[in-house]
N, CA and C atoms as a LAMMPS dump frame, in Angstrom:
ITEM: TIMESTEP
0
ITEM: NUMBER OF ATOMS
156
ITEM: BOX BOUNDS ff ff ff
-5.0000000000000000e+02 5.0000000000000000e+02
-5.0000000000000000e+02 5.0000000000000000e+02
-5.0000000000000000e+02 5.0000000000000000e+02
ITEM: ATOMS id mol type element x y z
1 1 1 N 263.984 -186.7 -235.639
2 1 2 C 263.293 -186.693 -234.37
3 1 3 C 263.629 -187.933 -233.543
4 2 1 N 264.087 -189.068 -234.067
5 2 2 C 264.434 -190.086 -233.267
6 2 3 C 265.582 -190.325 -232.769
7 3 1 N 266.411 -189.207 -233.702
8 3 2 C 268.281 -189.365 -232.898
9 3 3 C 267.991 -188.61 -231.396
10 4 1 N 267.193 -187.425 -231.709
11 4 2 C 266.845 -187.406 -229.696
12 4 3 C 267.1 -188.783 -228.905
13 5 1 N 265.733 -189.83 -228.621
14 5 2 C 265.68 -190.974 -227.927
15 5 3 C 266.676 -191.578 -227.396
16 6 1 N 267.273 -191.358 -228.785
17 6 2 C 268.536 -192.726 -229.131
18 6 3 C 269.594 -192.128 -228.27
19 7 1 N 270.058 -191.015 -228.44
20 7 2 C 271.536 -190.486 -227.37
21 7 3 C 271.307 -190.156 -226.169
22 8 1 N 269.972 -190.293 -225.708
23 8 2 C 269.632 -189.72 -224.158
24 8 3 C 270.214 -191.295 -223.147
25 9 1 N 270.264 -191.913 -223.801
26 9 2 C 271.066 -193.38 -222.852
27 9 3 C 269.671 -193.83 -221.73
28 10 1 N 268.55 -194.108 -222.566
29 10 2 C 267.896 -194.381 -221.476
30 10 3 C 267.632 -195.889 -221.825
31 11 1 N 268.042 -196.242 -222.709
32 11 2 C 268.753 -197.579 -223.093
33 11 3 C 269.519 -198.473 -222.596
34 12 1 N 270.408 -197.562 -221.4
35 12 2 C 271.874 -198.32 -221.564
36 12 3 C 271.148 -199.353 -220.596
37 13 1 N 271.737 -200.402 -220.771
38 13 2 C 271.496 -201.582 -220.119
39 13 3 C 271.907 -201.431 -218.244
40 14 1 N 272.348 -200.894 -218.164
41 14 2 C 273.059 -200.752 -216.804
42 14 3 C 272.816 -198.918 -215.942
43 15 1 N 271.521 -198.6 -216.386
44 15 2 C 271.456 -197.337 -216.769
45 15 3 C 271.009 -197.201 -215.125
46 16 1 N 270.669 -198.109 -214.22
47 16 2 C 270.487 -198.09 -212.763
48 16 3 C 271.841 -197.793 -212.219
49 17 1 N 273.022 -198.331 -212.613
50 17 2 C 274.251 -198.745 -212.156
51 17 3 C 274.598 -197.189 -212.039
52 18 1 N 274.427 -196.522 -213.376
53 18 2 C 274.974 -194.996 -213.412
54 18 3 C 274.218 -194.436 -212.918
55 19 1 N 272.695 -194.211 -212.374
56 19 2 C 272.267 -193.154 -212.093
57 19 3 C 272.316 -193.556 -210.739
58 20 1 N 272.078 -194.529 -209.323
59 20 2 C 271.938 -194.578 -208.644
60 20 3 C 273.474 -193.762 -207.892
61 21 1 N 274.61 -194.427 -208.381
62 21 2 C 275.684 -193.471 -207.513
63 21 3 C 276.178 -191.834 -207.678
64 22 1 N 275.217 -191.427 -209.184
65 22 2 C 275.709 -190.244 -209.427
66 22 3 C 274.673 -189.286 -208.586
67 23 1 N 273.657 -189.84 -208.385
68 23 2 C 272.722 -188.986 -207.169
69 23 3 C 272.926 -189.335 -206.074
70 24 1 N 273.752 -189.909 -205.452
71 24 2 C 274.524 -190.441 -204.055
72 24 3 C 275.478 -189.039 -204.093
73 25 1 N 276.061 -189.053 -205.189
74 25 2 C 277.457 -188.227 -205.139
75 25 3 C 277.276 -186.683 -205.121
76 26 1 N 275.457 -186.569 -205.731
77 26 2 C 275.682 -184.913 -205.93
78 26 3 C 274.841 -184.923 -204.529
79 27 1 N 274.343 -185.681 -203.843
80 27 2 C 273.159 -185.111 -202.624
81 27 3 C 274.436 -185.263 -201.676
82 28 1 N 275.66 -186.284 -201.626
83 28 2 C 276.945 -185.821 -200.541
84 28 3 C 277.382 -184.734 -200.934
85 29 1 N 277.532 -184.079 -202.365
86 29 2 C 277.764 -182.835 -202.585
87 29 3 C 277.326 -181.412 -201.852
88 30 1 N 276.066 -181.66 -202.038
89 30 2 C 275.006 -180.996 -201.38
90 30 3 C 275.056 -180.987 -199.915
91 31 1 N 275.282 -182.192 -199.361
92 31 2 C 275.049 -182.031 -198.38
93 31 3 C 276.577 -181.472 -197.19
94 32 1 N 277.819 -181.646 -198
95 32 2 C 279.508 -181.022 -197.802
96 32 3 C 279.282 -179.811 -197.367
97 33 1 N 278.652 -179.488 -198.763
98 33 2 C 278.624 -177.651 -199.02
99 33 3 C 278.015 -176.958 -198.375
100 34 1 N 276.791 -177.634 -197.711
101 34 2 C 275.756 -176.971 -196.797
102 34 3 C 276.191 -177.003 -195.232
103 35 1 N 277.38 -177.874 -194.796
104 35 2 C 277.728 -178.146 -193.674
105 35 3 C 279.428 -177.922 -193.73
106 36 1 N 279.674 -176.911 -194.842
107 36 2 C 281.128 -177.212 -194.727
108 36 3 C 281.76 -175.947 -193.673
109 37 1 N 281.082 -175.175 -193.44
110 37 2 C 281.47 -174.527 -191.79
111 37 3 C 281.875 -175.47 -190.804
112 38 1 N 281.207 -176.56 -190.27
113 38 2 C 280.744 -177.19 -189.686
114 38 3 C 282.145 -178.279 -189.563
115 39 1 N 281.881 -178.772 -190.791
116 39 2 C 282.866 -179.324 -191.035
117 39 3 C 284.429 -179.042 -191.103
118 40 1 N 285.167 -178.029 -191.599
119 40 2 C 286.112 -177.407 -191.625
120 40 3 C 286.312 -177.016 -190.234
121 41 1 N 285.057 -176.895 -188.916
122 41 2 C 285.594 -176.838 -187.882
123 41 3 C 286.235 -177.203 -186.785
124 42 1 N 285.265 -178.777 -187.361
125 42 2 C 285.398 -179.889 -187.055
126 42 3 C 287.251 -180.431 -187.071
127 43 1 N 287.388 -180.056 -188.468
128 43 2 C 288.87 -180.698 -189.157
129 43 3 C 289.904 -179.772 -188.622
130 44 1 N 289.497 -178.373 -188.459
131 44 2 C 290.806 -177.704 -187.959
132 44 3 C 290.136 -176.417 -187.23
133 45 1 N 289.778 -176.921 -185.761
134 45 2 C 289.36 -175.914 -185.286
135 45 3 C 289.827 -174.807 -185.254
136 46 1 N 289.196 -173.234 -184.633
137 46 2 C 289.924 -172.452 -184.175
138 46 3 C 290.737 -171.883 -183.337
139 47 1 N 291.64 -171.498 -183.481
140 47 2 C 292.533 -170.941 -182.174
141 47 3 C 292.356 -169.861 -181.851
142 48 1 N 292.296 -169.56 -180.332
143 48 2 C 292.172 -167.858 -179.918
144 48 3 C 293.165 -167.164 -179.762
145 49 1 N 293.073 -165.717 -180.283
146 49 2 C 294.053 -165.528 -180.57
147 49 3 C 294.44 -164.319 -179.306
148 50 1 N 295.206 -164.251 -178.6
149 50 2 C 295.834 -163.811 -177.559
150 50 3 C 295.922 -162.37 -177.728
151 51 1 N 296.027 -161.583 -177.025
152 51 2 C 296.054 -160.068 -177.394
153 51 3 C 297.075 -159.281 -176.078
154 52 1 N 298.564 -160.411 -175.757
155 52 2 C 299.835 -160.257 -175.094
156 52 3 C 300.726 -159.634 -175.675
């Protein structure tokens, strides 16, 4: 019952260091994916397409 505790790393000495940028990285994740219309339109708009 105590090897649980022990491998969850809530120990690690620096355990701010890892969690603070890995929830930076999944809420920019989050927030790509939710705006990536937006974005992709941004980067390469559309062209109209002519009907000559």
């Amino acid at each position: 019952m105590l090897d649980i505790p022990l491998h969850t790393g809530a120990q690690h000495p620096d355990l701010l260091w890892v969690l603070v940028p890995s929830i930076l990285s999944f809420v920019a994740g989050l927030g790509l994916g939710s705006f990536s219309d937006r974005v992709r339109s941004w980067v390469r708009p559309q062209r109209a397409v002519s009907n000559d």
